[in-house]
ZAVEX-415384 format. One record per residue (C-alpha): residue in three letters; x, y, z. Coordinates in Angstrom, 2 decimals. Layout:
+------+---------+---------+---------+
! rest !      xx !      yy !      zz !
+------+---------+---------+---------+
!  ALA !       X !       Y !       Z !
...
+------+---------+---------+---------+
***
This chain:
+------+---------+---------+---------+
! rest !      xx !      yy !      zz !
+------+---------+---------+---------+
!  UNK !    1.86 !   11.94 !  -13.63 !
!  UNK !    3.41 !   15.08 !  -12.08 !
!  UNK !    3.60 !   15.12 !   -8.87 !
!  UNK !    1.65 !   18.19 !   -6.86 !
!  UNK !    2.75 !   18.95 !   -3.40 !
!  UNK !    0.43 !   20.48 !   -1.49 !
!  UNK !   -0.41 !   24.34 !   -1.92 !
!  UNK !    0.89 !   25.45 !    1.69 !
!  UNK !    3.37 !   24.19 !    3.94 !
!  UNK !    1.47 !   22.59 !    6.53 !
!  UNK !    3.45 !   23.20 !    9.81 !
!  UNK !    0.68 !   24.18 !   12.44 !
!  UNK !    3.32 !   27.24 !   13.31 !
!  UNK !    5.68 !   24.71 !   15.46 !
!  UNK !    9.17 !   25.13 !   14.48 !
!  UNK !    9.92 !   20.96 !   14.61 !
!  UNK !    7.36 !   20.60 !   12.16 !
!  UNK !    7.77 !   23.73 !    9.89 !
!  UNK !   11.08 !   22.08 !    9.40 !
!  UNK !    9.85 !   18.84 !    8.93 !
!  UNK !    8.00 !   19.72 !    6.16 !
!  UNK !   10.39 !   21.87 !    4.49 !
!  UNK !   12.46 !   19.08 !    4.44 !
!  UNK !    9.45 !   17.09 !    2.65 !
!  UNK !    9.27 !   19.64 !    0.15 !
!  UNK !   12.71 !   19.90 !   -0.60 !
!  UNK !   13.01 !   16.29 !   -1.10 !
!  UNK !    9.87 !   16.34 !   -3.63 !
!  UNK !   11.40 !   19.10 !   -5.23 !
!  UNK !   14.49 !   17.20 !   -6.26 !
!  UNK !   12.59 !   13.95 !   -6.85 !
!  UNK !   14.60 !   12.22 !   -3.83 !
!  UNK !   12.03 !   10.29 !   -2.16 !
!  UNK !   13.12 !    7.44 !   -1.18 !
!  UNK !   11.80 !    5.29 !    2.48 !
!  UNK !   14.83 !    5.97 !    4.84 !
!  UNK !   16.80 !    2.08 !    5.28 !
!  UNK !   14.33 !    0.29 !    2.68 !
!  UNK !   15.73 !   -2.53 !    2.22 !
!  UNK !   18.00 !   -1.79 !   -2.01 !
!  UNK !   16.95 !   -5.64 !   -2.96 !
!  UNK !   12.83 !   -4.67 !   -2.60 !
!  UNK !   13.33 !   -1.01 !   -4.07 !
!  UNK !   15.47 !   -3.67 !   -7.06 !
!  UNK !   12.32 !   -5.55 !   -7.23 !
!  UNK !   10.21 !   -2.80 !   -7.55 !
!  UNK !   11.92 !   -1.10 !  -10.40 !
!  UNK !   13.17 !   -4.49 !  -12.22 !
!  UNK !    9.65 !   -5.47 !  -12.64 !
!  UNK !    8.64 !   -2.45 !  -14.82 !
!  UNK !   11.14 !   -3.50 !  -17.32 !
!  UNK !    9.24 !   -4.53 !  -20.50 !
!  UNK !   12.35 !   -6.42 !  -21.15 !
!  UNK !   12.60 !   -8.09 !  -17.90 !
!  UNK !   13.66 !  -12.07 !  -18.02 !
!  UNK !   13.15 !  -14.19 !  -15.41 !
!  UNK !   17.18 !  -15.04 !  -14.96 !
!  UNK !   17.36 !  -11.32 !  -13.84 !
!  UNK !   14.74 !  -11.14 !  -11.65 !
!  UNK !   15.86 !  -14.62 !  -10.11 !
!  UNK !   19.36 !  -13.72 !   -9.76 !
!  UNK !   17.80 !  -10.31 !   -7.78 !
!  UNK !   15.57 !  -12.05 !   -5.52 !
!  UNK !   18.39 !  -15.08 !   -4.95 !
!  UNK !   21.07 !  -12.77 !   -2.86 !
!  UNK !   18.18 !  -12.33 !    0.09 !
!  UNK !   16.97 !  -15.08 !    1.33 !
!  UNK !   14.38 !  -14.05 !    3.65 !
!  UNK !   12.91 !  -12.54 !    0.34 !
!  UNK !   12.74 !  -15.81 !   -1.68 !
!  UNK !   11.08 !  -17.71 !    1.19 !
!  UNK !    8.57 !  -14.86 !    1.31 !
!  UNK !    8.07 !  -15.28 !   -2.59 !
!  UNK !    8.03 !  -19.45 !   -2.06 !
!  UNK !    5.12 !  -18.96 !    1.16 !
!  UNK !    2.83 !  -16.96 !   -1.41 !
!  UNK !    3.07 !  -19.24 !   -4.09 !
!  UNK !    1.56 !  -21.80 !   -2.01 !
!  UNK !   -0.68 !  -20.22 !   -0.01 !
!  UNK !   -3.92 !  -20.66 !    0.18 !
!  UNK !   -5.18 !  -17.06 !    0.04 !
!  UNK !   -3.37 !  -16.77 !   -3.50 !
!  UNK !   -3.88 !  -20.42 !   -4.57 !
!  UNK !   -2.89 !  -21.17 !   -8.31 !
!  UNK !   -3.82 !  -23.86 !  -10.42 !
!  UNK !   -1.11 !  -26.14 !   -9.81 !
!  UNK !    0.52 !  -28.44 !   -7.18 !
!  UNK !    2.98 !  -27.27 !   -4.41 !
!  UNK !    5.64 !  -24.71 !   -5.30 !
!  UNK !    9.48 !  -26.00 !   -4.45 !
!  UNK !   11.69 !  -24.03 !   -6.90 !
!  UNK !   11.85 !  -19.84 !   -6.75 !
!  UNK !   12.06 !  -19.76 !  -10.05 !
!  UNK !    8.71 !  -21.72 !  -10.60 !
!  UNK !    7.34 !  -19.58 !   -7.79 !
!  UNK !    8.43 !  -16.15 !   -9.17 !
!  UNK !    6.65 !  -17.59 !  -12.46 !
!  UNK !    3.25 !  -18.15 !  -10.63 !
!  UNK !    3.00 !  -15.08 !   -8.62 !
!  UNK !    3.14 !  -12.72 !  -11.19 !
!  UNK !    4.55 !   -9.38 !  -11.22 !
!  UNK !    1.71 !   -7.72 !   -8.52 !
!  UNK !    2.10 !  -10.06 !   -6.18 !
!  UNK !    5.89 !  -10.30 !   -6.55 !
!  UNK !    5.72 !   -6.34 !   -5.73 !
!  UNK !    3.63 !   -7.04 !   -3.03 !
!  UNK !    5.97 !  -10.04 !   -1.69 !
!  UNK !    8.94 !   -7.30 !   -1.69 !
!  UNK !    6.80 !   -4.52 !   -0.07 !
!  UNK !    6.10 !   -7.11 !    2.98 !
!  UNK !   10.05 !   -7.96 !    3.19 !
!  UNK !   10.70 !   -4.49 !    3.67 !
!  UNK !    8.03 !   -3.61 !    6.22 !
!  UNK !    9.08 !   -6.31 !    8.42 !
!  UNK !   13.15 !   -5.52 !    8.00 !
!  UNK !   11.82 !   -1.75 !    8.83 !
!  UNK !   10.05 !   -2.95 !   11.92 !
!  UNK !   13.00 !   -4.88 !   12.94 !
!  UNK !   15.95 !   -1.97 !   12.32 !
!  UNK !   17.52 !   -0.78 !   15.60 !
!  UNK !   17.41 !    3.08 !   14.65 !
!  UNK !   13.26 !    2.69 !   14.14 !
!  UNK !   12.93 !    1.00 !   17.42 !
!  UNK !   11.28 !    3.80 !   18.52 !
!  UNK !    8.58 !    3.70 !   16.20 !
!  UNK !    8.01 !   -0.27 !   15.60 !
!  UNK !    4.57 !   -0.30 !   17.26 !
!  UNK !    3.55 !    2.22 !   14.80 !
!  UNK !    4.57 !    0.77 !   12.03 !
!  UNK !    2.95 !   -2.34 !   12.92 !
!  UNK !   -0.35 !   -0.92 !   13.17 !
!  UNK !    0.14 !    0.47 !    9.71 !
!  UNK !    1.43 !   -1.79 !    8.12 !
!  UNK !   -1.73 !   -3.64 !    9.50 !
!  UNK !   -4.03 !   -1.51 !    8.11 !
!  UNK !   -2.83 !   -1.57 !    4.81 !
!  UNK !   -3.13 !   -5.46 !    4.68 !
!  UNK !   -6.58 !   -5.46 !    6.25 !
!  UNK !   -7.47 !   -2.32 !    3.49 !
!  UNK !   -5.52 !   -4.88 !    0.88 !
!  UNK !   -7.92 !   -7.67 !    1.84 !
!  UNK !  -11.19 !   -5.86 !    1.39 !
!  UNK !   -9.86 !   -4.54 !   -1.79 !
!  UNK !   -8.99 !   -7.56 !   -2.90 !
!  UNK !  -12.34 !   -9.16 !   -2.26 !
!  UNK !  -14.11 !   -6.02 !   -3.68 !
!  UNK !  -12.19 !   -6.78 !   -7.34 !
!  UNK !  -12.85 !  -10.57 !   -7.04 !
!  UNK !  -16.51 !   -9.62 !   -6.95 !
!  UNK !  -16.62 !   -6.99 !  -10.04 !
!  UNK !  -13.87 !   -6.96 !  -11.52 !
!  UNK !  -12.08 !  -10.86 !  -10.82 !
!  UNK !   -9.16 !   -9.34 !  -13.88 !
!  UNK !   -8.27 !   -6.74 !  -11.39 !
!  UNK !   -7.49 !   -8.85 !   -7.95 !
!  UNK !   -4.05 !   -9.11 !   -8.16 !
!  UNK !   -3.56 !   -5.39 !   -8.90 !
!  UNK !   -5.98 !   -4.40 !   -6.05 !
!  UNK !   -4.43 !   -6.72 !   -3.59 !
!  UNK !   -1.00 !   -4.58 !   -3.93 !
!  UNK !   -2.88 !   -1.30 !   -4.73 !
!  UNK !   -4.27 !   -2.00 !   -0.64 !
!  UNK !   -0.73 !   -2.59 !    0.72 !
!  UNK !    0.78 !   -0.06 !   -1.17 !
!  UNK !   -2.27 !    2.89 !   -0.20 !
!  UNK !   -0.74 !    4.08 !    3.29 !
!  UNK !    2.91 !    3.67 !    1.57 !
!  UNK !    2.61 !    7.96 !    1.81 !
!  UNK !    2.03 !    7.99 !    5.22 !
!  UNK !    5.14 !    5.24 !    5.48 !
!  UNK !    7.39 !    7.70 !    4.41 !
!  UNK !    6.06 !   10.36 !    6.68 !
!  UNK !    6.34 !    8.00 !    9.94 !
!  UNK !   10.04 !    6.39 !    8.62 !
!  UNK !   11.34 !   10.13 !    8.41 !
!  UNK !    9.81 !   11.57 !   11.76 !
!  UNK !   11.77 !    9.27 !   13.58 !
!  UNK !   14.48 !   11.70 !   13.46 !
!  UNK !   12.33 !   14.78 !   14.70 !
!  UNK !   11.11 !   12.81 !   17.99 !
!  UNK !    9.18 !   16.03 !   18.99 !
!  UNK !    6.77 !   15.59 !   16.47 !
!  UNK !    5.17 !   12.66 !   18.63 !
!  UNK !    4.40 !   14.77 !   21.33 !
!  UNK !    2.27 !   17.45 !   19.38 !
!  UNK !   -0.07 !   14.73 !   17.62 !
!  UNK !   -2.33 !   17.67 !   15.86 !
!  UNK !    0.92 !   19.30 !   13.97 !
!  UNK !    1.78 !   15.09 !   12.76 !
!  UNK !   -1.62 !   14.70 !   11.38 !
!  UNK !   -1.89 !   17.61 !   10.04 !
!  UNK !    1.46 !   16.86 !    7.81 !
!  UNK !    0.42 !   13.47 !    7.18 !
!  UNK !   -3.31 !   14.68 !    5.93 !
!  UNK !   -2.05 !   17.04 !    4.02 !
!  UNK !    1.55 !   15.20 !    2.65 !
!  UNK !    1.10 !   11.78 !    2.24 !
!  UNK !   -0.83 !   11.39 !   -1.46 !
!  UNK !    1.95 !   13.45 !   -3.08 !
!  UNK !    4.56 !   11.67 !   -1.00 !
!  UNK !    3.12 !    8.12 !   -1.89 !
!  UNK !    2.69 !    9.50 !   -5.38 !
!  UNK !    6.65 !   10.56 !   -6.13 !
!  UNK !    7.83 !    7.20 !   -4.17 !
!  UNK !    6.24 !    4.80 !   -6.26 !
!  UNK !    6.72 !    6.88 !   -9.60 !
!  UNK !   10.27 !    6.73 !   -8.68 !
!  UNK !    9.97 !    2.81 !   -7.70 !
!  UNK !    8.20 !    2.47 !  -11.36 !
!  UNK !    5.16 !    1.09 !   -9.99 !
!  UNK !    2.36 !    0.75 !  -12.93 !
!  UNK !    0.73 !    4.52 !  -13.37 !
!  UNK !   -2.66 !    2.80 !  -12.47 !
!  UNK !   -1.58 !    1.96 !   -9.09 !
!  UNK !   -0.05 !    5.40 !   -8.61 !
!  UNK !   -2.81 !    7.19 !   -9.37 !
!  UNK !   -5.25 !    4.68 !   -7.27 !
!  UNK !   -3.03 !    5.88 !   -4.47 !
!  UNK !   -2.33 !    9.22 !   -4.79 !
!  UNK !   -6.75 !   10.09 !   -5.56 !
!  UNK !   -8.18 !    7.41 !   -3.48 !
!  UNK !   -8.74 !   10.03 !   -0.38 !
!  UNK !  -10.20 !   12.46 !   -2.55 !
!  UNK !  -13.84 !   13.02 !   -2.64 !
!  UNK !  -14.08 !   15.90 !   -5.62 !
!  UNK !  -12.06 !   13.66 !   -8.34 !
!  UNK !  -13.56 !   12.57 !  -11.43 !
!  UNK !  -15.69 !    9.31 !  -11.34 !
!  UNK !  -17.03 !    9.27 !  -14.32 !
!  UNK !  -15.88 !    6.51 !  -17.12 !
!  UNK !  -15.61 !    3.06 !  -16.26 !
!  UNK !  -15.14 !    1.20 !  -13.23 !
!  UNK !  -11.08 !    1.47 !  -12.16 !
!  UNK !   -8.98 !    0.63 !   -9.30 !
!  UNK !   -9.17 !    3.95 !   -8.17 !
!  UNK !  -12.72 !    3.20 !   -7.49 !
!  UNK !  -11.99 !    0.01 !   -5.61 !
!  UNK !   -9.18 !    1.31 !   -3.78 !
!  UNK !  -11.46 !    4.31 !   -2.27 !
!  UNK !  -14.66 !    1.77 !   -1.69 !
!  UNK !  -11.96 !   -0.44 !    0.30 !
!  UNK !  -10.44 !    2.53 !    2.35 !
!  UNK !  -14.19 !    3.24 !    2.86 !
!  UNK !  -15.43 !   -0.48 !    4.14 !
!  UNK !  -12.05 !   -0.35 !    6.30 !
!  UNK !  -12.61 !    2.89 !    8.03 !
!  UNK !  -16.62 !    2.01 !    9.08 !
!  UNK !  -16.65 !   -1.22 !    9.18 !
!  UNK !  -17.65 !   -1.58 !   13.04 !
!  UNK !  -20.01 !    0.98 !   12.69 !
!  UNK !  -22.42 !   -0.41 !   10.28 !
!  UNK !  -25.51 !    2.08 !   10.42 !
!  UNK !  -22.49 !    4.97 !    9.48 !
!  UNK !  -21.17 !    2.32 !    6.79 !
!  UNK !  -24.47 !    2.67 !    5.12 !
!  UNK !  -24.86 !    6.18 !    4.94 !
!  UNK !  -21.42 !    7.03 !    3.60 !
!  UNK !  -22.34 !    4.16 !    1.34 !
!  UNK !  -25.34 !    6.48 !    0.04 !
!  UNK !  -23.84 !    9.36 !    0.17 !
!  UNK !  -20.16 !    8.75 !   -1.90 !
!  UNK !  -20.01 !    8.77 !   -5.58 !
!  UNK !  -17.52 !    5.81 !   -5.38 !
!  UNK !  -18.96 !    3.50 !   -3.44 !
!  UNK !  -22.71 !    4.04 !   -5.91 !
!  UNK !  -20.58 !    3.05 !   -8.81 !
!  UNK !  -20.21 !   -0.15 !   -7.20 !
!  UNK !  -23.90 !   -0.31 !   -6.21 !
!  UNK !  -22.75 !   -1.61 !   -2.77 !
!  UNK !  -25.30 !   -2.09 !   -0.02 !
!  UNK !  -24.61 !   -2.13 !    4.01 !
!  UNK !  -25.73 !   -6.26 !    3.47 !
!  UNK !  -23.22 !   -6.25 !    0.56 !
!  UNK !  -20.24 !   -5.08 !    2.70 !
!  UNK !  -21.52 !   -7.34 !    5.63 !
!  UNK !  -21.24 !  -10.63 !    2.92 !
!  UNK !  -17.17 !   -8.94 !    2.05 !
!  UNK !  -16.30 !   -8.45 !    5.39 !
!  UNK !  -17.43 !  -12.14 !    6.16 !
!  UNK !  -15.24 !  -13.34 !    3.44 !
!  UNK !  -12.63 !  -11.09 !    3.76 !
!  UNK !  -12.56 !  -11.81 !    7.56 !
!  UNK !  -12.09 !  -15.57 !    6.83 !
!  UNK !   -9.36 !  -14.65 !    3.98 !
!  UNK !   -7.16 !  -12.25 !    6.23 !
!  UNK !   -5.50 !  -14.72 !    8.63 !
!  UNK !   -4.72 !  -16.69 !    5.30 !
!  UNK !   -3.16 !  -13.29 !    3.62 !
!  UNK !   -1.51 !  -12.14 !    6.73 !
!  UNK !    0.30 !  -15.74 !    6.64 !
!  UNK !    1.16 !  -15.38 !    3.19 !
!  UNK !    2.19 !  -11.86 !    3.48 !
!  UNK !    4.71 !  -12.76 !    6.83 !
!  UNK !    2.80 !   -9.95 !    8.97 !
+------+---------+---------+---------+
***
């Protein structure tokens, strides 16, 4: 997929953020996007596991040098919210074989977030992060629930598909730490993170080698005009989740964006349908917030 940044430089006419997003654009421009102090051994993770190739030695010599990392990978193994046949998990190597690669991307993307939220230099923006990171698991969850129900093949790859949807707007909050002014003119941030963060999410996981199916959940799933026809993808669930997520205390508005969006008909969803999810997923977030360290 190439990646298309968006048609004007959104700066609102404020010098901090004109120069903000020229920076953005330069750094899509030379393919250098990269989250500013992610942690090498998850961005290893990410790109080891899109190895055809890949043995198990190399990925467990990878994940062996960080040990806050394997214990991550050893509490989803045997958690409940991504129970596998199987008795308790005590060796990584029996737990990296379990997982599988989407939720070993996933166990790597929740290391980092948490080493983000704990470096000095983002101090500054840790309650932030938080929140977002926050969102995305909640998003994850419903998503996750959402595949179980229509498409049980697909779970695993909407479960990280959720954490990794706001990975755009990541980016965007990681680098404004440096331009501190940005904060205080909220309308100029938005308006770079509305109109920067699918192309953003889009070159950082292309250049993490995440699966093109995930990138391209992430990078359309905010877009209303794209192309729903064919069958059911994650793209689809991704967008119903984001959906559920955003109304989901606000039932009788639930329902009519429910009727009204393309996506969410392909899934013939119903406002009693997403009550039954949220129910479920409701029950199932404490238990993936656990196994995700958050």
């Amino acid at each position: 997929m190439a990646v298309q940044a968006p048609a004007q430089d959104t700066g609102g006419g404020k010098p901090e953020a004109f120069r903000f997003v020229q920076e953005l654009a330069t750094e899509l421009s030379q393919g250098t996007v990269e989250v500013p102090g992610f942690p090498d051994v998850a961005a290893k993770v990410q790109r080891a596991l899109a190895d055809p190739e890949l043995k198990a030695d190399r990925l467990l010599r990878i994940v062996s040098v960080e040990p806050v990392l394997a214990a991550r990978i050893m509490q989803m193994a045997n958690s409940a919210a991504l129970a596998r046949p199987g008795g308790p998990v005590t060796e990584l190597r029996t737990a990296i074989t379990r997982l599988g690669f989407e939720l070993l991307r996933s166990a790597a993307l929740s290391y980092a977030l948490e080493q983000l939220k704990r470096a000095p230099e983002l101090r500054n923006i840790a309650r932030p992060l938080h929140l977002l990171w926050q969102r995305s698991v909640g998003v994850a969850a419903i998503c996750h629930g959402l595949a179980r129900r229509v498409a049980p093949s697909m779970a695993d790859t909407a479960l990280l598909a959720g954490l990794l949807h706001s990975v755009g707007r990541l980016y965007i909050l990681v680098r404004s730490s440096r331009h501190p002014t940005l904060f205080s003119d909220p309308g100029s941030y938005q308006c770079i993170v509305r109109d920067w963060h699918a192309a953003v999410a889009q070159a950082l996981l292309e250049n993490w080698k995440v699966p093109e199916e995930i990138v391209r959940a992430v990078a359309e799933c905010d877009d209303p005009g794209r192309d729903c026809r064919g069958a059911l993808d994650l793209t689809d669930l991704l967008a119903t989740a984001c959906l559920i997520a955003a109304h989901r205390n606000d039932p009788a508005l639930l329902e009519t964006q429910l009727l009204h969006t393309r996506v969410a008909a392909r899934l013939a969803l119903k406002s009693g349908d997403c009550e039954a999810l949220l129910r479920e997923t409701d029950g199932d977030l404490e238990a993936l917030r656990s196994a995700l360290g958050t």
